[in-house]
N, C-alpha and C positions, 0 to 999 in steps of 0.2 A: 708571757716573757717580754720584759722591756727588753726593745733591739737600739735604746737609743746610744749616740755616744759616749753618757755619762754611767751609764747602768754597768754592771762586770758582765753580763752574758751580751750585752752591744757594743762592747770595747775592748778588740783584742790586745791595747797594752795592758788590759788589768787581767788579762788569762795569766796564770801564774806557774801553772801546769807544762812540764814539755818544751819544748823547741818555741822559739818566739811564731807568730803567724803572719810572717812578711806579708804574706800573699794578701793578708786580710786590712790594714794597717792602712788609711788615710788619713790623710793632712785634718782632717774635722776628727781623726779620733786623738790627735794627742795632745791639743790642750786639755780638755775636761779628764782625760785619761790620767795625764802627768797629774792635773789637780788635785783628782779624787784618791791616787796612788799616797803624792805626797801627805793628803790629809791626815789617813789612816799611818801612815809611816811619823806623823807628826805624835799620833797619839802612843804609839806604841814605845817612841824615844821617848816621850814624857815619862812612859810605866819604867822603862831603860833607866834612867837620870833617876827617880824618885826609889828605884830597888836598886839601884848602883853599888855593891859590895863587892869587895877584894874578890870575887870568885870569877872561875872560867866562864862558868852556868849563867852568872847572872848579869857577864854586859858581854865577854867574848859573843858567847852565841847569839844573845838575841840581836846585838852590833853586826855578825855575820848574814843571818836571816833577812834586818834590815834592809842593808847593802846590796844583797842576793836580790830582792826583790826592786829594787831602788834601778841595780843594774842590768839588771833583765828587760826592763821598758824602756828606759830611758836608752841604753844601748841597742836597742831594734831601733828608736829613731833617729839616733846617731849614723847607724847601718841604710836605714834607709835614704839618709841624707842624700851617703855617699854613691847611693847604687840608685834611686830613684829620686834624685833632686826634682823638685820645681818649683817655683813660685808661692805657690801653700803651702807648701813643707816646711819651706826658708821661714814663711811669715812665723806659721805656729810655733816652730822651732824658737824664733825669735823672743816669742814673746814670751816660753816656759821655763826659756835658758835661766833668767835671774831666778826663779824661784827652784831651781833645780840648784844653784850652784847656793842661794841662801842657807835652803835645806842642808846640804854637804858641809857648808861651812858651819852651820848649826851643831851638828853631831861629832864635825871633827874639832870643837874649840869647848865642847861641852866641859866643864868646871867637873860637873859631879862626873862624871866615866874617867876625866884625869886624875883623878883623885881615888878612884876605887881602881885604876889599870897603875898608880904609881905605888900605892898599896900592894897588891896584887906580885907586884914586882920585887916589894921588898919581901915579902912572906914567901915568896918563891929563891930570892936568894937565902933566905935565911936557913932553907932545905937542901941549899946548891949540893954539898956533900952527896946528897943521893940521887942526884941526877939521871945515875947512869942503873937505877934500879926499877923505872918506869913507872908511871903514871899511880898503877895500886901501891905497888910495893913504897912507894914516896909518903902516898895515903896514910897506910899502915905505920909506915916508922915516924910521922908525925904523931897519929893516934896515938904509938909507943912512948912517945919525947912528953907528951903533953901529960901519959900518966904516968911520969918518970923510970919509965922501960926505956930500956935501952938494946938498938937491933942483939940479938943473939942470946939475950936472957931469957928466962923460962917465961916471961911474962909476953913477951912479945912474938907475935905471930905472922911470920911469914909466909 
């Protein structure tokens, strides 16, 4: 088992599992930590951007996941700043801020997710009328619309 600071089983910001591990967390684990976190979050937003379509599925969630994990470490160092500041903390801190806030500006100026969330937006108003019939029943009466059923006819099934 690597225990070093860059490996996931010697760096508790890349435990991803459970409660963050304050207790475990030094100033030498959160540059390589932040690093190797952002890498992998680098690739997964590439897979995000290149599958980018109008759907919940295909950027809400994995944009969720992302973040989820993005905010999980980077917020235990943030946490620890405030409650176990010193001198290493500040430095590392220091130096992974630009690449933590790169990363965040990366994902939130992305082209293709604005483009598939303004999408998304119109094809969801374009349904507004059934808003108030919930997520399937929405499903369903587009399935309907689209093989020109219309709610209440024998063709369409609620």
């Amino acid at each position: 088992m690597d225990t070093s600071a860059n490996s996931r089983d010697g760096n508790p910001l890349l435990l991803q599992d459970g409660l963050p591990r304050f207790d475990l967390v030094e100033p030498e684990h959160v540059v390589p930590g932040i690093q190797t976190l952002l890498a992998e979050l680098e690739q997964d937003f590439a897979a995000i951007e290149s599958n980018a379509s109008p759907s919940w599925d295909a950027v809400v969630v994995p944009l969720e996941r992302l973040n989820d994990r993005l905010s999980l470490a980077w917020g235990t160092v943030g946490h620890l700043m405030g409650v176990r500041n010193s001198e290493p903390l500040r430095q590392a801190y220091e130096v992974i801020q630009p690449e933590v806030v790169t990363f965040s500006l990366r994902v939130g100026q992305s082209r293709p997710v604005y483009r598939a969330l303004k999408a998304r937006r119109a094809v969801r108003a374009s349904f507004a009328h059934y808003d108030d019939l919930g997520t399937v029943r929405t499903f369903l009466a587009a399935l309907g619309r689209i093989a020109g059923a219309a709610p209440g006819s024998p063709s369409f099934t609620s």
